[in-house]
C-alpha positions as CSV (number, residue, x, y, z in Angstrom):
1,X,5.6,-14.0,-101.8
2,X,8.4,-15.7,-100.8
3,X,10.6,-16.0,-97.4
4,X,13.5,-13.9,-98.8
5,X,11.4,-10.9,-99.1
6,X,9.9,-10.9,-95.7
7,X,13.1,-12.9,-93.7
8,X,15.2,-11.3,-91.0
9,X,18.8,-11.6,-93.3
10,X,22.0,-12.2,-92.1
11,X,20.5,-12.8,-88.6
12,X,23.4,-12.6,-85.4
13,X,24.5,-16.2,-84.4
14,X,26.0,-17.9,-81.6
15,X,28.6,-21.2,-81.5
16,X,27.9,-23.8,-79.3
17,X,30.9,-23.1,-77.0
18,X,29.7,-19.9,-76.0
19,X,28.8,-19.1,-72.9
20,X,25.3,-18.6,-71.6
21,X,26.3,-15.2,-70.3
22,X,27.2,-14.6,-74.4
23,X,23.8,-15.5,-75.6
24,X,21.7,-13.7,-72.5
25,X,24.0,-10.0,-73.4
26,X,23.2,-10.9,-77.1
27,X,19.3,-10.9,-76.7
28,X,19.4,-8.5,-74.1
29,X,21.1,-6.0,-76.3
30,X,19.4,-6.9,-79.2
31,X,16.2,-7.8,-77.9
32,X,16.2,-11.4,-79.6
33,X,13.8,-14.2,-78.3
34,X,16.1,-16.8,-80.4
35,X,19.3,-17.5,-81.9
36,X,20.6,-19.7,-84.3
37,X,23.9,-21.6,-83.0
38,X,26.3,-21.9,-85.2
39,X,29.6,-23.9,-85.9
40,X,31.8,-24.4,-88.9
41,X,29.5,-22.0,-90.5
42,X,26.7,-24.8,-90.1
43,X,23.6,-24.8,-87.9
44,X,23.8,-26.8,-85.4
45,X,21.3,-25.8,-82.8
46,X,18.8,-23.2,-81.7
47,X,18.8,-21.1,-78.4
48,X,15.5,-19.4,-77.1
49,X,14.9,-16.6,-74.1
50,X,12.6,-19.5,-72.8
51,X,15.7,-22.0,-72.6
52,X,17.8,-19.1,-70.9
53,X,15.0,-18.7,-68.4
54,X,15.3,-22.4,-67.6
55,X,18.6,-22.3,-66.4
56,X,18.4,-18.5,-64.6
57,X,19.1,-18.8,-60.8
58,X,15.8,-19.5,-58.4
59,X,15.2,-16.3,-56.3
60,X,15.6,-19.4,-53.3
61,X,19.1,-20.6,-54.2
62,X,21.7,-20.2,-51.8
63,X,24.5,-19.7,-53.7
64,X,26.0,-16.4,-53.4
65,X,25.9,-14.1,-56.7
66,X,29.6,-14.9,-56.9
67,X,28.7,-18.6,-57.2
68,X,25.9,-18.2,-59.8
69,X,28.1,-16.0,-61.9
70,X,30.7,-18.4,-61.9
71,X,28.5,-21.4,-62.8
72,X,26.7,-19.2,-66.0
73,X,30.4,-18.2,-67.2
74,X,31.5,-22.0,-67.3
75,X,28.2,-23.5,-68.8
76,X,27.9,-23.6,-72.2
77,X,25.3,-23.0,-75.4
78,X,25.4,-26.5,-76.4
79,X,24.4,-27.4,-73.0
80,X,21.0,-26.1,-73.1
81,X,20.6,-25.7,-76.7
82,X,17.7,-27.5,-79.1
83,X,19.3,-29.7,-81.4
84,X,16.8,-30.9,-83.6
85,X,16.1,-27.4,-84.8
86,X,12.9,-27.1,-87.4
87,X,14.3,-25.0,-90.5
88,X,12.8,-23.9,-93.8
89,X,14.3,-23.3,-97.0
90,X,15.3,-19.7,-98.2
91,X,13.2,-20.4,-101.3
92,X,9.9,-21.3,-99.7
93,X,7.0,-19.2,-100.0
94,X,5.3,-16.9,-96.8
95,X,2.5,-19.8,-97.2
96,X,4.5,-22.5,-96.1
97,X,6.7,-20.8,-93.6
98,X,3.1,-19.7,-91.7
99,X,1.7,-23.1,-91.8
100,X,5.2,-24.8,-90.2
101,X,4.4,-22.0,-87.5
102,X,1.0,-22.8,-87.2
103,X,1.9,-26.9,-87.1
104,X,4.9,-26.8,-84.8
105,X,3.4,-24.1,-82.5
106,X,6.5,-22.0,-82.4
107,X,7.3,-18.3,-82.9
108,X,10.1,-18.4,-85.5
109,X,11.8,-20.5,-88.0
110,X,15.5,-20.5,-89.0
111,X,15.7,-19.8,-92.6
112,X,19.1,-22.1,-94.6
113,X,20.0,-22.5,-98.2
114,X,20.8,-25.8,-99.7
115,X,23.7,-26.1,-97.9
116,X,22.2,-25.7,-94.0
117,X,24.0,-21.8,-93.9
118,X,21.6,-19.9,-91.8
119,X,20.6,-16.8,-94.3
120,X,17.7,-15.5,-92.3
121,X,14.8,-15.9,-89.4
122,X,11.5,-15.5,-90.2
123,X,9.0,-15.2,-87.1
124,X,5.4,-14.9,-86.5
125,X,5.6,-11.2,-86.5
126,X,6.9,-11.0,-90.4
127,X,3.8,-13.0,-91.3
128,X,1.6,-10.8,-89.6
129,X,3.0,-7.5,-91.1
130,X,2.9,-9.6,-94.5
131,X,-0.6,-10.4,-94.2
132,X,-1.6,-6.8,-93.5
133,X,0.8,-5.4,-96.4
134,X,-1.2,-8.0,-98.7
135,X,-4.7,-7.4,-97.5
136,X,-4.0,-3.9,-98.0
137,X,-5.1,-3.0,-94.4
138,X,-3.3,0.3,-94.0
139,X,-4.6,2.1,-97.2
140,X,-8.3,2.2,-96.3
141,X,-10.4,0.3,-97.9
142,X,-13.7,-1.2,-98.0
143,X,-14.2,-4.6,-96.4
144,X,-17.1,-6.6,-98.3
145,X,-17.5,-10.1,-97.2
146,X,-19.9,-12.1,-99.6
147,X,-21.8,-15.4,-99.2
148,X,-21.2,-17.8,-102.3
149,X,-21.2,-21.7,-103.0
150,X,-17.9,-23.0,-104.7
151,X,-18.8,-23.2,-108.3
152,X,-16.7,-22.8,-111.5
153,X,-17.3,-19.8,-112.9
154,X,-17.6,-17.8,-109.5
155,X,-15.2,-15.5,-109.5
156,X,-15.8,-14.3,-112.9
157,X,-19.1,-13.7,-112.0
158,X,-18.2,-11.6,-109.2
159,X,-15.5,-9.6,-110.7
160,X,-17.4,-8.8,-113.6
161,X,-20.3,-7.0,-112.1
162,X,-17.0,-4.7,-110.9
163,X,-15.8,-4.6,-113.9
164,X,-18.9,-3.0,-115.1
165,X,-19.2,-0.9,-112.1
166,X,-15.7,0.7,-112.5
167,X,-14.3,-0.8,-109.2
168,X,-11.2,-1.8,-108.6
169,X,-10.3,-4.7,-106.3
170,X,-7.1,-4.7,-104.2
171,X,-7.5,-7.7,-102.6
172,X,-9.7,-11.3,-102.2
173,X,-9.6,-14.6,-100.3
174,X,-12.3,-17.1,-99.5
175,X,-12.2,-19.4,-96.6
176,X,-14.7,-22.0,-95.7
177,X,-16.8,-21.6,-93.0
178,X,-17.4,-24.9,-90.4
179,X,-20.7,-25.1,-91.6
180,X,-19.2,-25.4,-95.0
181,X,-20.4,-22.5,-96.3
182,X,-17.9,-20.6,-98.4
183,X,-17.0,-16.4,-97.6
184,X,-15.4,-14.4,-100.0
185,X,-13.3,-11.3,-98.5
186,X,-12.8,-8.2,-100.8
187,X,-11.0,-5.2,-100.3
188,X,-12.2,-2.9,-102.8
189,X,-11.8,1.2,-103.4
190,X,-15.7,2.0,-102.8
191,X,-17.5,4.6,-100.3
192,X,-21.4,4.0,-101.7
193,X,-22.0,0.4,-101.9
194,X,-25.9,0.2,-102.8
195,X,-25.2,-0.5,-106.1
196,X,-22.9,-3.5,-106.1
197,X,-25.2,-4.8,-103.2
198,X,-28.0,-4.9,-105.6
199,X,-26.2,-6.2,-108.4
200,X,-24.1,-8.6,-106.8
201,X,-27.6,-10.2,-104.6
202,X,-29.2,-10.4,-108.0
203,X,-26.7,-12.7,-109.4
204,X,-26.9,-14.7,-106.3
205,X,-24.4,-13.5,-104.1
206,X,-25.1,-11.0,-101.5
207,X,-22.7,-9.2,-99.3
208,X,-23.4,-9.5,-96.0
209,X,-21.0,-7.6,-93.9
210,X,-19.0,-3.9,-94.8
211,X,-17.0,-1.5,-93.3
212,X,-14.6,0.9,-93.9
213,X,-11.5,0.4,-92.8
214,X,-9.3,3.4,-91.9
């Protein structure tokens, strides 16, 4: 699946000369945590709620509310902004756009084409709702997680005995354990698993957890 599917398009943007009263009414209306900042129709920055926060008034100043607003209306976006902004291409795949997230520690990438044009944000949220849509989580299925040792030949093994069994799979991934074991996830449309169980532990690979998931 790739970004362009999943990718907030067209996202609201900011230039850097705006003021930081522009950008706080923009994600206040809007509720945004970020915004791409944007001159010449190039990206040139990145401002977050956490980098408003930074520069909001202590509750202990004594300037007078006249002062502050004052001070917010003259200081600028590219005053506080984040420069060095980490982007991903409109073309890359969910995959790689959760793994910058996951490496970078951060809640949302800007999304550019070829030419650094801002086309889209992707956040943390989008990956999540993609990774329920794929796993097939709101269509109530049966969970089966199996034990197996990486071999070739595996997952023919495994999806034959539901081939002969008349079930259909909607979903699988395997993930390696820190043991090194090796877990095999199915989603599978099933209510009376005895069968499989028996079939699948007398081939070698027995399922070890189920539930149904409504």
């Amino acid at each position: 699946m790739f970004i362009e599917q999943r990718m907030t398009a067209n996202p609201i943007t900011i230039s850097s000369t705006a003021t930081i009263a522009d950008a706080s009414e923009i994600m206040r209306a809007n509720k945004f945590r970020r915004l791409p900042v944007v001159d010449g129709g190039k990206l040139v920055g990145l401002v977050t709620d956490r980098d408003l926060r930074a520069v909001a008034p202590s509750p202990a100043t004594t300037l007078s509310i006249f002062e502050l607003n004052y001070l917010l209306a003259k200081m600028q976006i590219k005053d506080i902004m984040e420069k060095k902004v980490i982007t991903i291409q409109s073309d890359a795949t969910v995959e790689e756009a959760a793994l910058l997230l996951y490496n970078h520690r951060i809640g949302g990438l800007i999304v550019v084409d070829a030419s650094q044009k801002v086309v889209g944000v992707i956040t943390e949220t989008d990956i999540f709702k993609c990774f329920v849509d794929v796993m097939g989580l709101t269509e109530g299925k049966t969970r089966l997680t199996i034990d197996a040792t990486d071999k070739i030949g595996l997952l023919h093994e495994i999806t034959e005995v539901f081939s002969k069994l008349s079930i259909n799979i909607c979903s699988m991934v395997s993930y390696t354990l820190p043991d090194g074991k090796i877990e095999y996830v199915i989603r599978a449309d099933i209510s009376d698993t005895k069968e499989l169980e028996e079939q699948l532990t007398a081939i070698g690979y027995p399922i070890h957890h189920i539930v149904h998931i409504k």
